[in-house]
C-alpha positions in Angstrom: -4.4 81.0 -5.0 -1.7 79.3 -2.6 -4.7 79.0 -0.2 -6.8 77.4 -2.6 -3.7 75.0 -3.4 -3.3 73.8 -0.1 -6.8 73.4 0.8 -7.1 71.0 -2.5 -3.8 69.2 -0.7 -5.7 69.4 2.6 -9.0 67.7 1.1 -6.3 65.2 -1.1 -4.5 64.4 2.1 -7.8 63.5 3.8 -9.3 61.7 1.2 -5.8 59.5 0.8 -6.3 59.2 4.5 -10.2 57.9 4.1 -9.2 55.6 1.6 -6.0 54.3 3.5 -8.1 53.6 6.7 -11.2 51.8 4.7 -8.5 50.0 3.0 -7.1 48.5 6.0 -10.9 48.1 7.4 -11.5 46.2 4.1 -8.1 44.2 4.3 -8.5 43.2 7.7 -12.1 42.1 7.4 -11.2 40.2 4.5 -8.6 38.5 6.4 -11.2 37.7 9.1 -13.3 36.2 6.9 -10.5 33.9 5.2 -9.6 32.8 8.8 -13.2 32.0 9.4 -13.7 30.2 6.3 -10.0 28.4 6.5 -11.4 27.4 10.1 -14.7 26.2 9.0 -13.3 24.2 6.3 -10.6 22.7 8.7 -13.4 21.6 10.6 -15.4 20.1 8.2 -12.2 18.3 6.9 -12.2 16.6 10.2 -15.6 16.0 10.7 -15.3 14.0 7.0 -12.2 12.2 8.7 -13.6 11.5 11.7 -16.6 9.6 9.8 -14.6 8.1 7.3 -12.4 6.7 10.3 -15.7 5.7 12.1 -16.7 4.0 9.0 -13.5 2.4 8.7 -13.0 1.2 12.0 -16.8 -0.4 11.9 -16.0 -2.1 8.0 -13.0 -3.8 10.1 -14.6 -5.0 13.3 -17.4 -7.0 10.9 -14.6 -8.5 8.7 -12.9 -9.5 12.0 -16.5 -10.7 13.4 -16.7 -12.6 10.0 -13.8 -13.8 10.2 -14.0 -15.1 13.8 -17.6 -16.7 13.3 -16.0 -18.4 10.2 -12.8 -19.6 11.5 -15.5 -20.9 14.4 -17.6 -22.6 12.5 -14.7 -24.3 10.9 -13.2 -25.2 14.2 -16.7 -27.1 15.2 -16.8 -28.7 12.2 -13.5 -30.0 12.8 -14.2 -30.6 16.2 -17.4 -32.7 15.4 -15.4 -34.8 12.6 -13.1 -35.8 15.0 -15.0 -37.0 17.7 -16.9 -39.1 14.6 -13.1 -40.5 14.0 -12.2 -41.3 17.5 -15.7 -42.9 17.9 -15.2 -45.3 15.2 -11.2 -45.8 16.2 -12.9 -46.3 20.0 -14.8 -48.9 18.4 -12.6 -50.5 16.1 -10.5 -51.0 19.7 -13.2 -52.4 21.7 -13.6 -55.0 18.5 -9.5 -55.5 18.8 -9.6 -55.8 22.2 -12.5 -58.3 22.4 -11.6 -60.2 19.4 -8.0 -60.7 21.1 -9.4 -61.8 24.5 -11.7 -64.3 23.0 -9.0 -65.9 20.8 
């Protein structure tokens, strides 16, 4: 009978054991796969930042482009308008200046 009791202690030890180590097989795989799935979805993270950035970064060099062929544009106008002005002032002089030498 004591043999038959520690037999069933051996086979309980055994099994506890079998259990323990697939236990810690199981836990460690399941943190291998969290670390794997924590890295992949790190990496996707940053791939989505990275294209948002992208995307960000193009948005603001065509508002800068915008703005530059705008503030361009602006600046010929401006430029055109006053040559017009000192045209007419050139001529308005050349009429002073002829209108005084004749008189």
């Amino acid at each position: 009978m004591v043999e038959e009791t520690i037999q069933v202690i051996r086979e309980t030890e055994a099994k506890a054991d079998a259990i323990t180590r697939d236990a810690e097989v199981k836990g460690n795989q399941i943190v291998d796969d969290a670390e794997k799935q924590a890295k992949q979805w790190k990496e996707e993270q940053l791939a989505v930042m990275e294209e948002k950035m992208q995307k960000a970064m193009t948005d603001a060099r065509e508002e800068g482009e915008r703005v530059q062929a705008e503030t361009l544009s602006k600046i010929e106008k401006e430029v055109v308008a006053l040559k017009e002005l000192a045209s007419v002032k050139e001529e308005e002089a050349v009429s002073l200046v002829i209108a005084q030498l004749v008189s």
